[in-house]
C-alpha positions in Angstrom: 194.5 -94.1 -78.7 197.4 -91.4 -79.7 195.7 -91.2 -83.4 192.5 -90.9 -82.4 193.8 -87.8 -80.0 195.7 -86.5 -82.7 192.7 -86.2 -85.1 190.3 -85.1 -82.4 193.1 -82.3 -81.7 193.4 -81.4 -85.4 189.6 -81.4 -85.8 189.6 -78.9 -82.9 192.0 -76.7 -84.2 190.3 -76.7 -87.4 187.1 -76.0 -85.5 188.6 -72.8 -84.2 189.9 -71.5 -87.0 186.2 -71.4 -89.0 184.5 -70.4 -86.2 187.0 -67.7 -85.5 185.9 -66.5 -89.1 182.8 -65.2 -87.8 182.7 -65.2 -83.8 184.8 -64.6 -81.0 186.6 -68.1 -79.5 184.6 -67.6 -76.2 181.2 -67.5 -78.3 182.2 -70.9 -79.6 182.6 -72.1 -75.9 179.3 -70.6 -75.3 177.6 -72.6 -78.0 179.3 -75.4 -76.5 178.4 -74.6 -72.8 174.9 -74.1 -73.7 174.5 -77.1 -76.2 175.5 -79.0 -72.4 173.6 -76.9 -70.4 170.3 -78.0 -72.3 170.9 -81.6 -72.3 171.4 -81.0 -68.4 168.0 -78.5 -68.1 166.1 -80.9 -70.5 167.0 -84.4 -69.1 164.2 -87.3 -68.8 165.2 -89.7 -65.8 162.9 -92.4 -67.3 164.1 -95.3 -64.8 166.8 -95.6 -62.4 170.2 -95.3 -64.4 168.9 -94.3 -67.8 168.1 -90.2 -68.5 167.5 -89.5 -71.6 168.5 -86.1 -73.0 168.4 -84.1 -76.4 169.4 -85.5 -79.1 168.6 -82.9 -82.2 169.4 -79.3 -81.7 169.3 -76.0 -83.7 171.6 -73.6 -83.7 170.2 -70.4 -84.9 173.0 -67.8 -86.3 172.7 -64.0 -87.4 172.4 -64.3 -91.1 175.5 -62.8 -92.1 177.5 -65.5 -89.7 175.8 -68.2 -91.0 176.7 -67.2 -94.5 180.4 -67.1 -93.3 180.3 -70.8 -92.1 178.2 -71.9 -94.8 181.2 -73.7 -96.4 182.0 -75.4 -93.1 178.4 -76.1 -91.8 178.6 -79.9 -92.1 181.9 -80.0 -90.0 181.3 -78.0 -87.1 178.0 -80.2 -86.7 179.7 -82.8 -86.1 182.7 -81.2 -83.7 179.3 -80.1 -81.6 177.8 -83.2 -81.8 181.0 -85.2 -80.5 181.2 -82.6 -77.8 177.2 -83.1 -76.8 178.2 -86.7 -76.9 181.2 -85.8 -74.5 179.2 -84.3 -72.1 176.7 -87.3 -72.3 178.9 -89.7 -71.7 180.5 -88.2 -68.5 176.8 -87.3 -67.1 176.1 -91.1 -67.6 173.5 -89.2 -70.3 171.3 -91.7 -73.2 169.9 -90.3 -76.7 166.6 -91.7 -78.1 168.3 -91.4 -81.4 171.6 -90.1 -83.4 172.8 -86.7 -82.4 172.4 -84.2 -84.9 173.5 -80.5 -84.5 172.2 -78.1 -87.3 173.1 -74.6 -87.7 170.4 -72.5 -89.3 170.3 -69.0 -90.0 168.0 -66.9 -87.4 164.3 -65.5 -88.4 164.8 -62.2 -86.8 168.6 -60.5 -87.5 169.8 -59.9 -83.9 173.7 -59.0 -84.8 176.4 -61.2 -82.9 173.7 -63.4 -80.8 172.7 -67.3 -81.6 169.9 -68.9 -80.0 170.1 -72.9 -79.3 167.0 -75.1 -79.6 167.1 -78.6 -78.4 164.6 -81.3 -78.3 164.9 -85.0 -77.9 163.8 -86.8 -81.4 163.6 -90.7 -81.0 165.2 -93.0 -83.8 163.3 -93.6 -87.0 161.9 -96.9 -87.6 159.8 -99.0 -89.8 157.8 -101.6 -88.8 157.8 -104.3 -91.0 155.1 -106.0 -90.2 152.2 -103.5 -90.5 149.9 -103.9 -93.4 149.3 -101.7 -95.6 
């Protein structure tokens, strides 16, 4: 358990640093706090002991910001993903499929704010045995 701690520590520090690059560290906790506040808002009790929440978000970025964490898009995906899967897994939370956290650059250039967008996006699958 001590290497896995050490890599998730190291992975969070690295985390800081590139998000530091373009926002403040309590906008990163913000992104975080809201990324759990909308699996909470947006939960689906679908039987006793199984809620389903959101499971593919958006994270919409001034244009300029996103340009700055271009390089490290792919990696503070998935350092919010593993922390929307955190927060899952204390609320007793399920997906309907993988956890995927994008960050896109914003329509409209509103300088220094984000806007998240969440929805729940079940699992891709084939079926086999449909004809054709």
């Amino acid at each position: 358990m001590g290497i896995l701690n050490a890599v998730e520590g190291t992975m969070e520090r690295w985390i800081d640093l590139a998000w530091s690059k373009v926002h403040p560290r309590q906008q990163q906790g913000a992104v975080v706090s809201i990324l759990r506040r909308e699996c909470d808002e947006r939960a689906l009790i679908l039987e006793r002991g199984r809620t389903v929440v959101p499971n593919s978000f958006t994270v919409e970025l001034p244009r300029q910001s996103h340009a700055r964490l271009a390089p490290e898009e792919p990696q503070l995906g998935l350092f919010l993903a593993h922390e929307v899967h955190r927060h899952a897994a204390e609320q007793g939370y399920s997906f309907a499929g993988p956890v995927a956290v994008d960050l896109r650059p914003a329509q409209e250039a509103v300088p220094g704010r984000f806007r998240i967008l969440s929805r729940i996006t079940p699992a891709a699958t084939t079926d086999h045995h449909r004809r054709p």
